[in-house]
Structure formats: structure tokens, C-alpha cells
C-alpha positions in Angstrom: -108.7 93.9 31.3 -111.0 96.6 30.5 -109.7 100.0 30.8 -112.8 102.2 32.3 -113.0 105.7 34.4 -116.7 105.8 36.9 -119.1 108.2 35.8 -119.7 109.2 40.1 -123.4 109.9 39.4 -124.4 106.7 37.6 -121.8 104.8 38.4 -121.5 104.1 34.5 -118.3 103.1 33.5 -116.4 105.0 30.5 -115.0 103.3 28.1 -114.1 106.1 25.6 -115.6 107.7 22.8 -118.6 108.5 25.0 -120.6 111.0 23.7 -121.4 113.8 26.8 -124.7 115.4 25.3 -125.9 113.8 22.5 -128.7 111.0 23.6 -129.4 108.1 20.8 -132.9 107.7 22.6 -134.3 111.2 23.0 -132.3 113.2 19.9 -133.7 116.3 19.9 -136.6 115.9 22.1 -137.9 113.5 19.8 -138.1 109.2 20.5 -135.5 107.6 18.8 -135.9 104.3 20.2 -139.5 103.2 18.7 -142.1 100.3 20.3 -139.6 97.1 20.4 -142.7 95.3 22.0 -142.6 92.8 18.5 -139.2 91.7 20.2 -139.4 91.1 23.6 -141.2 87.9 23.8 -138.8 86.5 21.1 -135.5 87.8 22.6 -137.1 86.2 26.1 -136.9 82.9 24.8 -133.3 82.8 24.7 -133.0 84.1 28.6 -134.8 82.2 30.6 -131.9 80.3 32.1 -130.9 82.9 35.3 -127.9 81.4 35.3 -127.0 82.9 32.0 -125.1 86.1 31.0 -126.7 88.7 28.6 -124.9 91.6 26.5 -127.3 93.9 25.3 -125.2 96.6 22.4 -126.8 99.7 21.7 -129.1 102.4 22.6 -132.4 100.2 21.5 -131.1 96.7 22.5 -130.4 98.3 26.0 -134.5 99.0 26.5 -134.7 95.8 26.5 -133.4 95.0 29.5 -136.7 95.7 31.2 -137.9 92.2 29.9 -135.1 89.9 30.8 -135.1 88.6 34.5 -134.0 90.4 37.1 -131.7 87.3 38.2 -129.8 87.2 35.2 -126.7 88.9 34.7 -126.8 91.4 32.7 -124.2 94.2 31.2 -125.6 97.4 28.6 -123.3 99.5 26.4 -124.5 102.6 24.6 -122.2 105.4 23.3 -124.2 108.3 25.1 -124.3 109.5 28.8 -127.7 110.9 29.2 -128.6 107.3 27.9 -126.4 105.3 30.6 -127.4 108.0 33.3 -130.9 106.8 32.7 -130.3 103.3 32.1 -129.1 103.3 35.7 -132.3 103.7 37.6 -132.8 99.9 36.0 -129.8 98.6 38.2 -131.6 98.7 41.7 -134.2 96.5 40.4 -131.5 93.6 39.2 -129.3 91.5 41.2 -126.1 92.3 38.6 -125.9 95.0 35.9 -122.7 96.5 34.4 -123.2 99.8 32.4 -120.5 100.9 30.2 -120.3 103.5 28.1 -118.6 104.5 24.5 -117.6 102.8 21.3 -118.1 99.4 20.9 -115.1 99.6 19.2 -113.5 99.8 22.7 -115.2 97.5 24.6 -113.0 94.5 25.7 -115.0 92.0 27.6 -113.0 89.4 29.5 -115.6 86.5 28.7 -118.0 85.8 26.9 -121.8 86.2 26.8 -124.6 83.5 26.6 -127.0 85.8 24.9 -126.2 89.3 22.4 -128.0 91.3 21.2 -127.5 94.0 18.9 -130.1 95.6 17.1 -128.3 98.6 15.6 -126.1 99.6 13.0 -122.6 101.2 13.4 -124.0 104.5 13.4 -125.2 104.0 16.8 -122.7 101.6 18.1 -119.5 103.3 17.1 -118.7 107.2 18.0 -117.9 109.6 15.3 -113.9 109.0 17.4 -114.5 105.4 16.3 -112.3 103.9 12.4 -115.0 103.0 10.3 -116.8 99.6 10.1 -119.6 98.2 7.8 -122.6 96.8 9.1 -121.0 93.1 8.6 -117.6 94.4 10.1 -119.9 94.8 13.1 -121.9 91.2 12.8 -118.4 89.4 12.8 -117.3 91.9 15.7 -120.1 91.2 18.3 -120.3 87.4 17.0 -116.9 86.7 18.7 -118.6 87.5 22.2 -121.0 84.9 21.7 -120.2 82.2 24.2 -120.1 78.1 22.7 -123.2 78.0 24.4 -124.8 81.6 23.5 -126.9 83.0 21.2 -126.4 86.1 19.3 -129.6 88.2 17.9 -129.0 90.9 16.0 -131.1 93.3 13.5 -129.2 94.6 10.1 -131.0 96.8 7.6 -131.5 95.7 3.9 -129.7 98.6 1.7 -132.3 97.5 -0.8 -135.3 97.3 2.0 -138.5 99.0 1.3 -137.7 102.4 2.9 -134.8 102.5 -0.3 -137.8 101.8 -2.7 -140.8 103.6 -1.0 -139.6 106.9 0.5 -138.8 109.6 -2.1 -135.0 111.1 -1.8 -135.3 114.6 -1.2 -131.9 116.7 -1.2 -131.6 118.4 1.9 -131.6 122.1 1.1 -132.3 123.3 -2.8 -131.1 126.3 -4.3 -134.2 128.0 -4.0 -134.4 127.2 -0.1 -130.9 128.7 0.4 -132.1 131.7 -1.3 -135.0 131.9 1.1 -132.5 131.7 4.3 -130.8 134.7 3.1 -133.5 136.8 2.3 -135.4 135.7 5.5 -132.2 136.4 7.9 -132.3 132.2 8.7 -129.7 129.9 9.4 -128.8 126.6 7.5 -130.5 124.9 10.9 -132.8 127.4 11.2 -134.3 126.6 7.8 -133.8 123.1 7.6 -136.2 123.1 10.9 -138.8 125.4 9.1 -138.4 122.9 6.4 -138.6 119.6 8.6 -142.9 119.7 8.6 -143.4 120.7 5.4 -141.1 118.1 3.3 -140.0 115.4 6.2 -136.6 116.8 5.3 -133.6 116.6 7.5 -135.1 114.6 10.3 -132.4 112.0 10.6 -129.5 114.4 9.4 -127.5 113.6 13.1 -127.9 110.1 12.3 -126.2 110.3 9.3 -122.7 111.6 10.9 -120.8 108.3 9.3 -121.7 109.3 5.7 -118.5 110.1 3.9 -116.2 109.2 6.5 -113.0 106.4 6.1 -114.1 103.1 6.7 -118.0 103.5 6.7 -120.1 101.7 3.9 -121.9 104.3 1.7 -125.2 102.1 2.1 -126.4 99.5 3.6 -125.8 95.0 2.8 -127.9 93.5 0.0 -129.6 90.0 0.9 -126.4 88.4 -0.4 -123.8 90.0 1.2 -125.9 89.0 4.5 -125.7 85.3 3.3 -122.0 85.9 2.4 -121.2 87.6 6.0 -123.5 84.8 7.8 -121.2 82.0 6.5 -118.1 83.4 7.7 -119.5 83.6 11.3 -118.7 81.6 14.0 -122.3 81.0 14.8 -124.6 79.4 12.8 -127.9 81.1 11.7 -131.1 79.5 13.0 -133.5 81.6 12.0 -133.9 85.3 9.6 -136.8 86.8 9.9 -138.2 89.9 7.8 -138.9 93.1 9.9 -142.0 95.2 8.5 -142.6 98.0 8.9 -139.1 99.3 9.1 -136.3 98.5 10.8 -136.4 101.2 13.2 -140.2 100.4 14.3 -140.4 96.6 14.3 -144.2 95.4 14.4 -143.8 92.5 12.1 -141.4 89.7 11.8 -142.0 87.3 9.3 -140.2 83.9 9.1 -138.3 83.2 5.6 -140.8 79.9 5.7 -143.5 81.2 6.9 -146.6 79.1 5.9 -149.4 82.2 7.0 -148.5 84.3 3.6 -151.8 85.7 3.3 -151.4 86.8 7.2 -148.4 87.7 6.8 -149.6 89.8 3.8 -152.7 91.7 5.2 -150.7 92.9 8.0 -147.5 94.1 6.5 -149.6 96.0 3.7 -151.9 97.1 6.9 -148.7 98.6 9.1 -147.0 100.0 5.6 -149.9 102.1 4.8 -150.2 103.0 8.5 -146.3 103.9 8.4 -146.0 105.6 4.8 -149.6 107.8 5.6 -147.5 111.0 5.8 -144.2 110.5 3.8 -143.2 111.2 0.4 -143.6 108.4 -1.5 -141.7 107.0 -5.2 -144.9 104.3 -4.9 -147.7 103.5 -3.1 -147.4 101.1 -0.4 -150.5 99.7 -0.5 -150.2 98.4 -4.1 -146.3 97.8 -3.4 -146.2 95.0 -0.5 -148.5 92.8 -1.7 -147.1 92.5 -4.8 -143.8 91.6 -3.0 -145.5 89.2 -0.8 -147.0 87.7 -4.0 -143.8 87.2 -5.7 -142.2 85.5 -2.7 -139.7 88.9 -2.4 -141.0 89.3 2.0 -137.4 88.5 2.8 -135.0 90.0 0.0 -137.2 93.3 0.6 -137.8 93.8 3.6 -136.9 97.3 5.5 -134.4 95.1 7.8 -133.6 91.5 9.1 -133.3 90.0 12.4 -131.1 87.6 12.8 -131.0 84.7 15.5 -127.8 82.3 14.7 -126.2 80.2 17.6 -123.1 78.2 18.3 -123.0 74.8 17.9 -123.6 73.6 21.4 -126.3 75.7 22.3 -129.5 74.3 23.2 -132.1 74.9 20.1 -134.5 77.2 21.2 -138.0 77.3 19.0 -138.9 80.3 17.0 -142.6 81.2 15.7 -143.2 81.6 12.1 -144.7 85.1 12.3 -145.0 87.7 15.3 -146.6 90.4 14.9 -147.8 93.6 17.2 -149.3 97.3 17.7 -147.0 99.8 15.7 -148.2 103.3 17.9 -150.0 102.4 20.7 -149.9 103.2 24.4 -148.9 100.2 26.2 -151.8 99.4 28.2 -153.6 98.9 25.3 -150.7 96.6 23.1 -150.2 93.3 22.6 -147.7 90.6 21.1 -149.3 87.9 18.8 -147.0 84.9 17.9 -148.1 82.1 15.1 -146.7 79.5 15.2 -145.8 77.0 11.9 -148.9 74.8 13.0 -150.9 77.9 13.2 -151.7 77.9 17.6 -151.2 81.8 18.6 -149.7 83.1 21.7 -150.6 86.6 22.8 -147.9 88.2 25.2 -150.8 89.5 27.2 -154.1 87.8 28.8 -157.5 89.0 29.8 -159.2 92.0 29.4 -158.2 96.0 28.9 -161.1 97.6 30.4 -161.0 101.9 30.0 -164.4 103.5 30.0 -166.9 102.0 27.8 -163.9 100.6 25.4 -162.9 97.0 25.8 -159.9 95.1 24.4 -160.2 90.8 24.9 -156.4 89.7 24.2 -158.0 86.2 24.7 -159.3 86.6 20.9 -155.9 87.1 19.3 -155.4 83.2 20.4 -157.6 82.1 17.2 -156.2 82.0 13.7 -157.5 85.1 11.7 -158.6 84.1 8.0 -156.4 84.3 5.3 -158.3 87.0 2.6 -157.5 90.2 0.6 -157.5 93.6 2.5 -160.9 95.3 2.1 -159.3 98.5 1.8 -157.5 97.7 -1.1 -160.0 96.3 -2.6 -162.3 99.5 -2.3 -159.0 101.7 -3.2 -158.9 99.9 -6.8 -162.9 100.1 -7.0 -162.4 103.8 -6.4 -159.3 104.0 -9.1 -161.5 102.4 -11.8 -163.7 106.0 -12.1 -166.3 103.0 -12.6 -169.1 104.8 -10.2 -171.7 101.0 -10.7 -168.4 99.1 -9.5 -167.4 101.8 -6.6 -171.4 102.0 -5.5 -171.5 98.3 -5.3 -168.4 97.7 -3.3 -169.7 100.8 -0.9 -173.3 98.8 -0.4 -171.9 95.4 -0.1 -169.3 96.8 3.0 -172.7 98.6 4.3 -174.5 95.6 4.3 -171.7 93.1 5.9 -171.5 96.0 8.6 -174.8 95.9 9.8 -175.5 92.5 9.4 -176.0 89.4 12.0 -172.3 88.5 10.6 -170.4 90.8 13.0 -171.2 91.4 16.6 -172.2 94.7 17.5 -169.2 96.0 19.8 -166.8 95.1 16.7 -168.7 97.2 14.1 -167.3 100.3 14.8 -163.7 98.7 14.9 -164.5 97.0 11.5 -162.5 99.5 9.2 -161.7 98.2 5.3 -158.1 98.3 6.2 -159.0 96.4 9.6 -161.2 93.3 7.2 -160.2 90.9 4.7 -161.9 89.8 1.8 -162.3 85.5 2.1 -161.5 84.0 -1.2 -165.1 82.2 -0.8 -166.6 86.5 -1.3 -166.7 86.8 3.0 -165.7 89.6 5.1 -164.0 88.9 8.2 -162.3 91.0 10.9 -158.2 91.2 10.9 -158.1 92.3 14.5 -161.4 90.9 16.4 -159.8 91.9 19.9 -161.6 95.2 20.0 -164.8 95.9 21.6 -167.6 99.0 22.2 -169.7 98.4 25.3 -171.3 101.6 24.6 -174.6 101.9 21.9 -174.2 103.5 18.6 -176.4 103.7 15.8 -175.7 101.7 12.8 -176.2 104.2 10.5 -173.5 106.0 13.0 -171.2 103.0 12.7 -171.1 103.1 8.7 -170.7 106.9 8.2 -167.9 107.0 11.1 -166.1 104.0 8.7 -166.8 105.4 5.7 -165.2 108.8 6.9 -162.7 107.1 8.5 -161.8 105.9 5.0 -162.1 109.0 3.7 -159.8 110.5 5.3 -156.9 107.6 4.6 -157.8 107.9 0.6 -157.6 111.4 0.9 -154.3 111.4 2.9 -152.6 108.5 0.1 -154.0 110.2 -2.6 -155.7 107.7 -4.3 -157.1 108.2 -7.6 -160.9 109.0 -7.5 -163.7 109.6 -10.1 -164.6 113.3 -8.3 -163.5 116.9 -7.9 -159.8 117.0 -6.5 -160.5 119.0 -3.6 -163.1 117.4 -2.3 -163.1 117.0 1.8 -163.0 114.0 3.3 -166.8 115.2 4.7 -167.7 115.6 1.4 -166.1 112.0 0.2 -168.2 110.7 3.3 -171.5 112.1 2.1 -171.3 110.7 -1.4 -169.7 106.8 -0.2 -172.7 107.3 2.2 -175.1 108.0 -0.1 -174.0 104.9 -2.2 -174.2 102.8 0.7 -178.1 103.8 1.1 -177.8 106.4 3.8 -178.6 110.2 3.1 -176.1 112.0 5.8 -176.6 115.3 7.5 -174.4 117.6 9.2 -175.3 116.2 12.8 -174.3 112.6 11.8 -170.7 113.9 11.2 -170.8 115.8 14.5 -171.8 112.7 16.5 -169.0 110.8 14.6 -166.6 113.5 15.7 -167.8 113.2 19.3 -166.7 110.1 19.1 -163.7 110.1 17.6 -162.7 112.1 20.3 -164.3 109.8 22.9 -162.2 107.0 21.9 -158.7 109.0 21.3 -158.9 110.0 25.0 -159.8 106.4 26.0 -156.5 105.3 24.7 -154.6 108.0 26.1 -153.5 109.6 22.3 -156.0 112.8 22.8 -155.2 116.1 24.5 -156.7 117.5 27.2 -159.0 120.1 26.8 -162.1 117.9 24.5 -163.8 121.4 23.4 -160.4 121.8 21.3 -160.2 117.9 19.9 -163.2 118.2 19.3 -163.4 121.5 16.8 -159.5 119.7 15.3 -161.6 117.0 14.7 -164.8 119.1 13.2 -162.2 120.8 10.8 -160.5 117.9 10.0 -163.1 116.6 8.1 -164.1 120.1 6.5 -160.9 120.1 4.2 -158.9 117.8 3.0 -155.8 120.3 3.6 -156.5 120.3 7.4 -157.0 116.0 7.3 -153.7 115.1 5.9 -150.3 115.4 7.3 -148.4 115.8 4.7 -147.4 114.3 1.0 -148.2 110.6 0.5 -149.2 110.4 -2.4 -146.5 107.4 -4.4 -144.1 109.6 -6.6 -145.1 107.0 -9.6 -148.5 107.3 -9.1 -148.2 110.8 -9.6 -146.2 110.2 -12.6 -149.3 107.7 -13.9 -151.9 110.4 -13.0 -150.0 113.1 -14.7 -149.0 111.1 -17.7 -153.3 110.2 -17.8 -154.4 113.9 -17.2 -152.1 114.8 -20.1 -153.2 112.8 -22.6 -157.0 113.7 -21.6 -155.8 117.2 -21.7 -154.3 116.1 -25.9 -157.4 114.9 -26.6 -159.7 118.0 -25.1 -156.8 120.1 -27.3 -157.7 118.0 -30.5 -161.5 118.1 -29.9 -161.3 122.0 -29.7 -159.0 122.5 -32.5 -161.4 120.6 -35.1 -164.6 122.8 -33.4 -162.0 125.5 -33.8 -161.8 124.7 -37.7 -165.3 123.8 -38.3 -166.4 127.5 -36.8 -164.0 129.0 -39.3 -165.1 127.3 -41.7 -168.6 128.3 -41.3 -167.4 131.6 -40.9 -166.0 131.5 -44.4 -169.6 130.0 -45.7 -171.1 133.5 -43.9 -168.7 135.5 -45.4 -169.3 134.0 -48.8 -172.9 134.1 -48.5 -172.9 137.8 -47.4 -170.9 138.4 -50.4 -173.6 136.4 -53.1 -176.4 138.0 -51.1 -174.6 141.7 -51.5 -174.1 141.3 -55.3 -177.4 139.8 -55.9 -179.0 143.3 -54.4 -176.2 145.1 -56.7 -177.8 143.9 -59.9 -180.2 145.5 -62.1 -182.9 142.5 -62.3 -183.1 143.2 -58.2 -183.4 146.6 -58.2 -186.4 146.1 -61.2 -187.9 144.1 -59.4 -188.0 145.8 -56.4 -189.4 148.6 -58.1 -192.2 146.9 -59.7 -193.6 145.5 -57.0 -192.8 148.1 -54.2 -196.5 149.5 -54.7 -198.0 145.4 -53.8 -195.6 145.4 -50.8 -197.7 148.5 -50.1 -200.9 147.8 -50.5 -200.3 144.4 -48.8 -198.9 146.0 -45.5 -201.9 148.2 -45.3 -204.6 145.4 -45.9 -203.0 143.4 -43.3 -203.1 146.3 -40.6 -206.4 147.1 -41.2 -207.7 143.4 -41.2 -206.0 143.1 -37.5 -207.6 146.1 -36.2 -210.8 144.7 -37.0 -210.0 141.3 -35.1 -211.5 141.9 -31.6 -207.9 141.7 -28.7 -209.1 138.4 -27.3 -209.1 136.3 -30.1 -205.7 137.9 -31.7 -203.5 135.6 -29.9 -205.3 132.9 -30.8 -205.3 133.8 -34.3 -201.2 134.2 -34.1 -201.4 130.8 -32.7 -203.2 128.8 -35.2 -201.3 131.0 -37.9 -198.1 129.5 -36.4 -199.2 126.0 -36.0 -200.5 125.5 -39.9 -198.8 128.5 -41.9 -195.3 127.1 -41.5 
């Protein structure tokens, strides 16, 4: 029997270890859940029986309750109070929920559970109260409430994911920072908040509480410590899918064997980019994830698994090969998309989104998209080569596909490079055709707004280009526009701004007062400095560009040291002529000679002045002239 105490105003029932002010969803103001939209039609699969009972663990596992019908039992247990307190308001809309607060370490339950789910680690399911337990302690744990019947889902991150490979470690405080909070009168917290913007530092510092403490792993399982762990299970697993791009903000799951790899591909390198825009980086994204794709590493790397493993007499339940969804976007406007291994799609949501003049048709996320390179890598590497025939070329060709007969013209201004593939048969198609403008633009509006719009991403990943290193992303926009045919004024990019703005405020991301997006927006593209958000740039491709400007720099050092040489030794020819001149006016036979003819040199000079005073002014010049031309 479960020992509990009732919270009177939630009627949530303590457990212990329940953590009175902390919240796992809103920590420090910020969201610490993320969009679990990716999951919800997958995890509904597995309750659609109302007879069944469902265990959600954890502070993001418990938003999903929303999803699951309201006739099926369900029970919720998160470790914070302002969590459970808010958690409650979902009770009056079910026929049975049981909300229990604290450790999952103390959580008893009489009987078990046709579906669990868990999609966090121990750092959110146990209390800092709580003996210490590795991520697979806690997979055996919940597995045991799985009923012979159930199903148990739960997400692990991969302590050799891509967050371990991309993100660059930075030590929380250095010297030189604690030497600024002295002389600045600042706290530790003080400073590491100053900090927070301007080196992503100590953002997940609270989240961290188990490092260092008995019994907690000091990372997190490898791919093969999963496998070991899954074996030892009472369930069996079904299915392990990938999760892109992180484990914390699920947009893509990807299927071990998955047949739609060049899908699959496009978007994870699409949301990693997205994702990684303003982080510190040890490599780019963009040039990382395909490459893991390509080499078959989508599981073994990914950021975090999800796995769905059953007991033997429960009912096998279909699982798409790929789902995939919108990483930051208001929900009216997002969308599920489910492949399955024959290739049919199943979109969570039907119809139309209809806001203002901007349209979204969920109906055209039912059809297969083609399998192709992304554009914007494509034009990334073009730009990386310095080759200005190859970049000019790639810029015209994308100008030319975007106002063509190809593309319908509502989707042109959706038709980004990171938003089109490259077909292997030299094609460009659209990723994401769902998007609409019922309004009329220009198309030489529609290019300069993409071209800027991929200005401004280059800029922010720092990506190696052939120009000056401060260029704006204006400026950037102006020359690809110019190689692209069009000659750009300053009224073009205001009218791109305007809409820019237009659009933000149709899908609810925009502030207010429009006179003040719209000068952000204006200055955004005025500096690069004011476009991006923070360092992105891959830590190795900085090493590369460092190691290149170097050796450039060797060679400029060479070049000048042999000019350096050859002037001084011209110098020394000078000096040595000077010196043969000097002794040759020195010498007797000189100063003869000089003497001797001193009274010609006279008589000479004097002929000559009088012969030019008796050449009339306007033929003078002319006689200087022809002197020139044939006395040489």
C-alpha cells in the first residue's frame, strides 16, 4: 500500500521527496518541457483501448496526458508541486486521474500498468533525497510496472549523442570571469546570468544537481550498454527509434530500418542546423549529420533513443518508419507527418490553416517528398570553394528554378535552400510543400527575400565565404543578388522586411508594436553583429579556417621577406654606384675634362636660348613635341 499525505489544494497526493518550489516545466521562467508533438500520435497508438491503464513518469511524459482519452485511466507522477498543482486542472476533464507526487524511487503501485511511459532521465524522476540510479537502473525500475499485457515507452539519451559531439564544453566560470565578479561587486549567480547570453553558459546548471553525487552515472549509456540493459528486461523491445534533434526537443524519430534515408537525411540535417543556429559548436552540423546518415551511424548517434518494447502477450501494435514534425512552432500552425515502411504518410492534422493571407494545406504532407540533397548545403560548399564562376552559377540556377513554371507561385516565397532538395536527376523540389502565400509579391521580391534569408543563416553558422568578414547579411544579399541577375536597391530590402514582419505576426512569433519589428528587422540585416544570436560557428571549422589563414599569412611573410631582400639589395647596387660615380668625379682625367670643355658647355647653353627666343610661343610646344617623339 502506498503511503501518501493530500496536498488539500490539488488534491495531489505526496509521496516524498517532493520538491515544494522548484518546477521541472517552468525552471526559472523558462520552458523546460519542449514541443512533444513528434510523440503524441505514436504514444496514442498504444492507448486506444479505454479499458486500459496508463502511467505517465515524469515532468514531460505527464504533458502528455492531454492526448490520451479521457476514458482511460490514467495516473501522473512528477517530483515538483507547482508541476502537480497544475497538472490538476487536467483531472476535471477525465473520468479517473491519480496525481502523485515525489521520487519515483518511492512510488509503490499496487498493480500494474498497460501502458508507461517515461521519457526522462533520473535527474528528473528522482529528488536530490533520492540514492542514486543510472539511467538503465531506471529502465529496469519502471519495466517491472509494465503489465503482461502493457507496453512500456521510454526515451534514454545517448552519452555519445550528437549534443556530446556538436556543442562545445565550456567551463562554467574561468578565472578571468571570477576576477570580473569581484571587481564588478557580482555574485557567482549574478555573473553566471550576465554570462548566460553571451556564452550559452550555465543554462542547465539546476539540471545538473545529480553530478557527483553516490550512485549517479557520470554520463550518460553508450548504444551497447542500451542493448546490454534491453536484454535483461522483462519486456521485449519492438521498436528503437533515433530522436533528432535532441532528446529534449524531439521533432524527428527515425526507425533503426528505416527505408526513407535520404528523408530521413534532409530533415535531420534541416532541424540540426535549425537547433545548433546559436550554440557553440566543436563542428558544423550541417556538414556533420549527413555524413552520419551516410555511414549508417542515425541510430548509434543520435542525441537520444526512444524506446517501445512490450511483454510477450501484448497485442503488436504497428510503428511507422519515420515521424517527423515542426521543432518551434505555435500549435495552430504544427503538424505530425508519419511514413510509413511502404512510403503512405499520415499527417496528425487535416485541412486547411487559414490566418490572413497565409495558408498552410496539411492535405500535402500526405505525398511522399523526393528523396535529394539539401540545396542549402549544396550552396554552403559552393560558397566554401572561394570559386566565385561555381558560387554565381549555383546563385542563377536557384534564381531561375524559383521563378520558373516549376513551382507554383504561393510556394516561392516558402522555397528556402534549406527548405529544397537537390533530385539526383539535377531537379529542385520542395521539402515542405504545405505552405502557401495567397497574397502577390514580386518575383524579383521573392528571390532577394530568399537570398537574404540565406544570408543571414551563412552569416549566423559562419560559413566560409570568398568576401570581406564583416560583411552584413544586406550586403551578402546584394552581391548573391547580383549573381542571380537582379541589381537590388535599398527599397527592395525594405519591402522584404515588411514582410518578414507580415508573416512573423501571422504565425503568432512577432511582437506587438510592428513600427518596432519592423526597424529589428531593418537593422538586422544592416550588420551581421545585430543578425546573429550568438557563436555558431563549428569549433573545428574554426580550427580549419585558422590553420588556412595562417599558412596564407607564411606565405604573404615569405613573399615580403624576398621583396624585403631584393630592395636591399638594390640598395647596395645604389650605394655602390654612388660610390664609382663619386670617385670617378675625384679623378684628375674628370676634372681635365671638365675644364676643357667648360667654355663649349657655354657657348652651347647660350646658342640654344637664343635659338628658342626666336621660335614664335605657338609653335614651341610643338617643337618640344616632335623633339620628344624622334630625339630619344
Amino acid at each position: 500500500m502506498q503511503n501518501y499525505q493530500l496536498d488539500p489544494s490539488s488534491g495531489t497526493r505526496l509521496i516524498g521527496g517532493d520538491m515544494l518550489l522548484w518546477s521541472d516545466a517552468h525552471p526559472d521562467g523558462a520552458d523546460g518541457i519542449g514541443n512533444l508533438g513528434v510523440l503524441t500520435g505514436l504514444i496514442g497508438r498504444f492507448a486506444r483501448d479505454r479499458r486500459a491503464r496508463v502511467l505517465l513518469l515524469g515532468p514531460r511524459a505527464s504533458r502528455l496526458v492531454g492526448s490520451i482519452d479521457p476514458d482511460v485511466d490514467v495516473e501522473l507522477v512528477v517530483r515538483s508541486l507547482p508541476d502537480a498543482r497544475e497538472l490538476a486542472s487536467e483531472a476535471q476533464l477525465r473520468r479517473s486521474m491519480v496525481l502523485w507526487c515525489g521520487g519515483v524511487d518511492r512510488f509503490a503501485p499496487t498493480s500494474q500498468f498497460d501502458l508507461v511511459i517515461a521519457l526522462d532521465g533520473p535527474d528528473r524522476l528522482l529528488t536530490p533525497d533520492s540514492p542514486g540510479a543510472h539511467d538503465l537502473d531506471m529502465l529496469q525500475l519502471i519495466s517491472e510496472w509494465v503489465a503482461p499485457a502493457g507496453t512500456l515507452v521510454a526515451q534514454v539519451h545517448n552519452g555519445l549523442g550528437l549534443a556530446s559531439v556538436l556543442d562545445l564544453p565550456l567551463q562554467e566560470l574561468r578565472p578571468e570571469d571570477r576576477d570580473l565578479a569581484q571587481d564588478a561587486g557580482l555574485t557567482r549567480q549574478q555573473l553566471r546570468e550576465k554570462l548566460r547570453d553571451e556564452r550559452h553558459v550555465g543554462e542547465n546548471t539546476n539540471d545538473r544537481w545529480w553530478q557527483g553525487a553516490d550512485g549517479f552515472a557520470d554520463r550518460r549509456p553508450y548504444r551497447a550498454e542500451l542493448a546490454g540493459a534491453l536484454d535483461r528486461l522483462p519486456v521485449q523491445l519492438e521498436t528503437l527509434y533515433g530522436v533528432y534533434p535532441e532528446s529534449d526537443h524531439p521533432a524527428l524519430l527515425v526507425r533503426a530500418d528505416n527505408p526513407h534515408q535520404e528523408l530521413a537525411r534532409a530533415v535531420a540535417t534541416r532541424l540540426q542546423s535549425d537547433l545548433s543556429s546559436t550554440r557553440a559548436a566543436l563542428i558544423d552540423p550541417q556538414a556533420m549529420v549527413p555524413q552520419i546518415f551516410d555511414a549508417g551511424l542515425q541510430i548509434d548517434l543520435a542525441p537520444g533513443w526512444l524506446v517501445v518494447a512490450r511483454r510477450d502477450d501484448a497485442p503488436q501494435v504497428p510503428t511507422p518508419a519515420l515521424v517527423w514534425g515542426d521543432l518551434e512552432l505555435d500549435p495552430q500552425w504544427a503538424t505530425t507527418v508519419e511514413v510509413a515502411v511502404d512510403g503512405s504518410l499520415t499527417a496528425s492534422r487535416g485541412g486547411e490553416m487559414l490566418e490572413g493571407r497565409l495558408q498552410r494545406d496539411f492535405g500535402r504532407l500526405r505525398v511522399l517528398p523526393e528523396a535529394g540533397e539539401s540545396l542549402e548545403g549544396q550552396l554552403r560548399d559552393a560558397l566554401a570553394s572561394a570559386d566565385l564562376t561555381r558560387i554565381r552559377r549555383s546563385v542563377r540556377r536557384y534564381a531561375e528554378w524559383l521563378t520558373s513554371d516549376e513551382i507554383r507561385d504561393g510556394q516561392r516565397v516558402f522555397a528556402t535552400p534549406e527548405n529544397v532538395v537537390a533530385t539526383p536527376d539535377g531537379h529542385f523540389r520542395l521539402l515542405d510543400e504545405s505552405w502557401e502565400w495567397l497574397g502577390t509579391l514580386e518575383s524579383r521580391t521573392v528571390v532577394i527575400r530568399n537570398l537574404r534569408h540565406f544570408a543571414k543563416r551563412v552569416l549566423r553558422a559562419r560559413v566560409r565565404h570568398p568576401w570581406r568578414a564583416e560583411i552584413s547579411p544586406d550586403q551578402l544579399t546584394e552581391t548573391l543578388a547580383v549573381m542571380s541577375g537582379l541589381e537590388p536597391d535599398p527599397h527592395d530590402l525594405v519591402v522584404v522586411a515588411e514582410w518578414e514582419v507580415d508573416l512573423a505576426a501571422l504565425l503568432g512569433a512577432a511582437e506587438a508594436d510592428r513600427e518596432a519589428r519592423l526597424t529589428d528587422e531593418i537593422s538586422s540585416g544592416a550588420s551581421q553583429f545585430t543578425a546573429t544570436g550568438g557563436p555558431a560557428r563549428g569549433y573545428r571549422e574554426t580550427v580549419q579556417q585558422l590553420t588556412r589563414m595562417s599558412n596564407s599569412l607564411e606565405v604573404r611573410q615569405g613573399q615580403i621577406d624576398w621583396l624585403e631582400a631584393a630592395l636591399r639589395m638594390r640598395e647596395r647596387r645604389l650605394e655602390e654606384t654612388e660610390r664609382t660615380l663619386g670617385r670617378v668625379r675625384e679623378s684628375a682625367s674628370f676634372k681635365i675634362g671638365r675644364t676643357m670643355t667648360a667654355p663649349g658647355r657655354r657657348v652651347l647653353r647660350s646658342s640654344q636660348r637664343a635659338s628658342l627666343r626666336l621660335v614664335p610661343p605657338e609653335l614651341l610646344g610643338k617643337l618640344e613635341n616632335f623633339a620628344r617623339r624622334n630625339l630619344k
